[in-house]
PAROKOL-367167 format. One record per residue (C-alpha): x, z, y; residue in one letter. Coordinates in steps of 0.5 Angstrom, whole numbers, padded with zeros to 4 digits, always signed. Layout:
<recs>
XZYA...
</recs>
This chain:
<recs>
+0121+0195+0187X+0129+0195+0187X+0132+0192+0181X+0139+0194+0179X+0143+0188+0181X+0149+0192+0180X+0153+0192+0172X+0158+0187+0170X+0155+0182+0168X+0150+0181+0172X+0155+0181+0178X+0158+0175+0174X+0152+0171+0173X+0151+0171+0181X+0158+0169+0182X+0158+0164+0177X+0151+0161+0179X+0152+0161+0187X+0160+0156+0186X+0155+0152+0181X+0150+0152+0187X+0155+0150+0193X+0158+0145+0188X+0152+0141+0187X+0150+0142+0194X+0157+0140+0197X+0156+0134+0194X+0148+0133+0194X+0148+0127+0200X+0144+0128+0205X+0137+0123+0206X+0139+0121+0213X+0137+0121+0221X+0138+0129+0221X+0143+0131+0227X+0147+0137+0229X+0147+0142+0235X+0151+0143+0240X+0150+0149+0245X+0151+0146+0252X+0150+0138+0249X+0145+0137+0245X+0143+0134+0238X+0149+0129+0237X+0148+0125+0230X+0152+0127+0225X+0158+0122+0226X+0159+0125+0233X+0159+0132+0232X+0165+0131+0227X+0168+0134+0222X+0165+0141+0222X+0158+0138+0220X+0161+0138+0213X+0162+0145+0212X+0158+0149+0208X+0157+0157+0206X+0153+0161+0202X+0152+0169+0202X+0149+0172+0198X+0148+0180+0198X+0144+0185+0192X+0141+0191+0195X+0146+0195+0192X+0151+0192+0197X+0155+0186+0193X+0157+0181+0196X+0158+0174+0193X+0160+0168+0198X+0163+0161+0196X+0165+0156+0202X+0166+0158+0209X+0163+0164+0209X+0168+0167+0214X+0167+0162+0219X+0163+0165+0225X+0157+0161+0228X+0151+0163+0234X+0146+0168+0230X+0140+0162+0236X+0133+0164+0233X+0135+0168+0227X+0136+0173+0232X+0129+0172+0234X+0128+0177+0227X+0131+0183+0229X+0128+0184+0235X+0123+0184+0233X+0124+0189+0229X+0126+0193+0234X+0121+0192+0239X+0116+0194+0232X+0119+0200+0231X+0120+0202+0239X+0113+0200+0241X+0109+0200+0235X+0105+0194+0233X+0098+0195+0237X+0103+0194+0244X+0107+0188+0241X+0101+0184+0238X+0098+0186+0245X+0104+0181+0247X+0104+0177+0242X+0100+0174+0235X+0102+0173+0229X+0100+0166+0227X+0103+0160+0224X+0103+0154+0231X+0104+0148+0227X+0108+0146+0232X+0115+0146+0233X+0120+0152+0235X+0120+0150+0243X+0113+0148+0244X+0110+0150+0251X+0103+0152+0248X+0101+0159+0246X+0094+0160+0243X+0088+0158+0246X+0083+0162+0243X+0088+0169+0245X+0092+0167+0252X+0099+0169+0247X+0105+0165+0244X+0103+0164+0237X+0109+0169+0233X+0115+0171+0235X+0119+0166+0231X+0118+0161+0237X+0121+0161+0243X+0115+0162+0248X+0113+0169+0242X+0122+0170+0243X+0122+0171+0250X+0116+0175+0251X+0119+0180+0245X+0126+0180+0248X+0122+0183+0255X+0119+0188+0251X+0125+0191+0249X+0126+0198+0252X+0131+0201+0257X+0132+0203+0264X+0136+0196+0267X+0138+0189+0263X+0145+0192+0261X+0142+0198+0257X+0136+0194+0255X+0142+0189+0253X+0146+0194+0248X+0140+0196+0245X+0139+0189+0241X+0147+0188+0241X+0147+0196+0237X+0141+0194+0232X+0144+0187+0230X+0151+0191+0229X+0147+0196+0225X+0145+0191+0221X+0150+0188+0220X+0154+0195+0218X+0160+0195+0224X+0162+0193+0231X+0165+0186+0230X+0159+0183+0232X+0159+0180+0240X+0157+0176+0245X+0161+0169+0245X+0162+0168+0253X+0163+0161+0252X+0156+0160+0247X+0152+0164+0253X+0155+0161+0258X+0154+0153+0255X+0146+0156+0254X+0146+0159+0261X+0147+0152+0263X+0142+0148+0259X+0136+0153+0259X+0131+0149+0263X+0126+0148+0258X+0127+0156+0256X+0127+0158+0263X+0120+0154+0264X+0117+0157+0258X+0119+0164+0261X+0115+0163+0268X+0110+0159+0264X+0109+0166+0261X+0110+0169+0267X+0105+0166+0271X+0100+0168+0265X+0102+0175+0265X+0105+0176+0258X+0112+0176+0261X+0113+0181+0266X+0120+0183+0271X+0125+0179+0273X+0125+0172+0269X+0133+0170+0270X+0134+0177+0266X+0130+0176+0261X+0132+0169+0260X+0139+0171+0260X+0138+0177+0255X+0135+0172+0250X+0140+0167+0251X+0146+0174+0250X+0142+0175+0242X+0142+0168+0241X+0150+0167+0242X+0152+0173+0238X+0156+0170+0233X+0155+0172+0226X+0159+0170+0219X+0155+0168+0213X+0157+0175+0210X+0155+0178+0216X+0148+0175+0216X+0148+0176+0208X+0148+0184+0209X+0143+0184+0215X+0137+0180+0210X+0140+0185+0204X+0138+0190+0209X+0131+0187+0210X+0130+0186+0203X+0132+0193+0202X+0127+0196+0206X+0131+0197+0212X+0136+0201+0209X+0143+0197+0210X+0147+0197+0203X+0153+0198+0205X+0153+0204+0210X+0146+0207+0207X+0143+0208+0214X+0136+0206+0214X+0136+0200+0221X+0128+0199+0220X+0123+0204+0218X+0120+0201+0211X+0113+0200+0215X+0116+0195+0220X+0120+0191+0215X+0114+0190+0212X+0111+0187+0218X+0117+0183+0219X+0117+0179+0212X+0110+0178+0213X+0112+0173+0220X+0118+0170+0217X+0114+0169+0211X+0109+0165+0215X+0112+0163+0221X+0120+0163+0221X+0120+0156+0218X+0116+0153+0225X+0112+0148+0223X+0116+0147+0216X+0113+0154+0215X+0107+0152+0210X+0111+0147+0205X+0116+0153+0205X+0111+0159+0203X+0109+0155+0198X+0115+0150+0195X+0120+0155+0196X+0116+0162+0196X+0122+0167+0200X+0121+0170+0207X+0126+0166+0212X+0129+0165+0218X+0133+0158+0221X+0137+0157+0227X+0139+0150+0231X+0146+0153+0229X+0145+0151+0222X+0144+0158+0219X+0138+0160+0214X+0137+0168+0213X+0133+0169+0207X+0131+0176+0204X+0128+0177+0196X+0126+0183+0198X+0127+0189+0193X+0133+0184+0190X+0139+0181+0195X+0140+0178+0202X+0142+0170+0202X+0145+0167+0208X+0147+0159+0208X+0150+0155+0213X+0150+0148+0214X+0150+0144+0221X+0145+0138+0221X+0139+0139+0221X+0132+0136+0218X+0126+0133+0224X+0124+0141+0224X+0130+0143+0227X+0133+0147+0219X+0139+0146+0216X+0138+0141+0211X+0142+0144+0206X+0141+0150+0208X+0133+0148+0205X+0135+0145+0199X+0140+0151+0197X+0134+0155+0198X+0129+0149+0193X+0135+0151+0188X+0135+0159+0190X+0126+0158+0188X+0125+0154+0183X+0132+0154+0179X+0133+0161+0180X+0127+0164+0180X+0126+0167+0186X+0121+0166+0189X+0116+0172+0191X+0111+0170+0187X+0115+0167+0179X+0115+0172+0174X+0122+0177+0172X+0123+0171+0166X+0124+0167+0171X+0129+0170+0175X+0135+0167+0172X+0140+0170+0177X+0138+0178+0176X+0137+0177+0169X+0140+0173+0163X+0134+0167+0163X+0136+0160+0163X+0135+0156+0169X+0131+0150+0168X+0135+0142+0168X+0131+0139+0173X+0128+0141+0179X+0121+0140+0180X+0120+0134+0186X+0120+0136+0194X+0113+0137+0196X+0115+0133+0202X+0115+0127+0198X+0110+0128+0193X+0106+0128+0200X+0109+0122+0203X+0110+0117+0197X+0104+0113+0197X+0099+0114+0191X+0097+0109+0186X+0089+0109+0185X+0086+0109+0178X+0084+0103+0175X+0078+0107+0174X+0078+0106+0182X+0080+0098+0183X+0073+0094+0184X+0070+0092+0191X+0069+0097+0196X+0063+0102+0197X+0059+0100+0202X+0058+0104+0209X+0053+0107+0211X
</recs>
């Protein structure tokens, strides 16, 4: 169900409340260790990537197509794995999912986005959120040579984002071409499993060509808000994605677009998502509006730092979580958001915890 998100007041509210969320998380500080990604470098820490690890930008776009965005929301960056949504949507719609879920499961790995590992008990990359379920989603994409098979991820991408300026930065592709050996030895691991078929080299370089498109936060903004509007694009009114497929969509993202960090996410902040080594995070609340957030240094999971924490916020101080009530939701309505944000689950998870006095004496005996 859509909920109108289109009156004054509430346009003011979602304004007003994404500039005292980038406030808070410009200049929330960050916990340390993390590192930011350069295409054809590497991780770098954060004092050797330079300036831009500080830039921030939030998006936001209601299914009735209003855009909200705070920071630098105009500054294009490479879609990397967020791009691994839309094909896969597109290959969904294509094929149907009998014939991708023959390729490729739908399962959380527990493993990190890069693993060389697919499921043993079925013989296929766990989702297609992970580079191994990426590639073999990208070889699945119809079309006669890989230039058409190409246009074909470029025109859905574009359509998303409700125009033609979305393309292929040369030099990000180039720097990825050059540094794919872990990509490259995935491709002919699956290759050599029969799950990947046809030339390893083109497919690989398709899969790199969607990873190096560039997309503006507001970009990505209005490509969740199609995917929370049931694959119809507010702003142009063309309907991208059957409804039944950006089901199935927002069910892996829900599950498996965090990688290894997935289960936390779907319980703690509760919204399908998918982040990028670029620092990117799309969001969708579906029936509500699109998020996108970018912020370069990146947590042990490979997300956005920042980029999680605006999303803790989006949950538990704005409501957004799929399974709050509509009282909670202090964005679309006029609720108030609570004062304090509950504890993160990772550190409720790692602080060591003090036993009862019920439980201090000597130990039991082993048996």
């Amino acid at each position: 169900m859509n909920l109108p998100t289109g009156d004054a007041g509430t346009q003011r509210r979602i304004g007003s409340r994404l500039a005292e969320l980038a406030q808070r998380i410009a200049a929330w500080p960050l916990p340390g260790g993390e590192h930011c990604y350069r295409s054809g470098v590497g991780y770098l820490d954060v004092a050797g990537f330079g300036p831009e690890a500080g830039r921030l930008a939030i998006a936001a776009v209601t299914v009735d197509g209003e855009v909200h965005a705070v920071g630098d929301h105009e500054v294009a960056v490479p879609l990397h794995s967020v791009s691994k949504v839309f094909t896969y949507g597109q290959v969904l719609a294509d094929l149907g999912p009998e014939a991708v879920l023959a390729r490729v499961g739908v399962e959380p790995s527990g493993d990190a986005f890069n693993a060389l590992r697919v499921d043993e008990r079925t013989l296929r990359p766990f989702n297609p959120m992970v580079n191994a379920g990426a590639l073999v989603t990208t070889s699945l994409v119809p079309g006669p040579d890989p230039q058409t098979r190409f246009a074909r991820i470029l025109a859905t991408l574009r359509a998303f984002a409700g125009g033609d300026e979305l393309t292929v930065d040369a030099d990000t592709l180039a720097a990825e071409l050059a540094t794919a050996d872990r990509n490259r030895g995935t491709a002919y691991l699956l290759r050599s499993a029969g799950l990947l078929e046809g030339d390893v080299e083109a497919v690989l370089t398709r899969y790199l060509q969607q990873c190096a498109v560039h997309v503006t936060s507001t970009q990505l903004a209005l490509m969740a808000a199609t995917l929370a509007a049931g694959g119809r694009n507010p702003r142009t009114g063309a309907q991208v994605l059957p409804r039944r497929r950006v089901r199935d969509v927002l069910s892996v993202m829900h599950t498996c677009g965090m990688y290894d960090f997935a289960g936390e996410w779907a319980f703690e902040i509760g919204f399908p998502a998918k982040g990028g080594v670029g620092g990117l995070i799309l969001a969708v609340i579906p029936g509500k509006m699109g998020i996108a957030v970018w912020s370069p240094p990146l947590d042990a999971y490979g997300n956005s730092v920042k980029g999680v924490q605006t999303c803790r916020e989006l949950s538990a101080r704005l409501g957004l979580h799929v399974f709050a009530t509509p009282e909670e939701d202090a964005l679309l309505t006029a609720a108030a958001p609570p004062r304090a944000l509950p504890v993160p689950l990772e550190d409720v998870v790692e602080r060591p915890v003090e036993p009862p006095e019920a439980w201090a004496g000597p130990p039991p005996p082993q048996r």
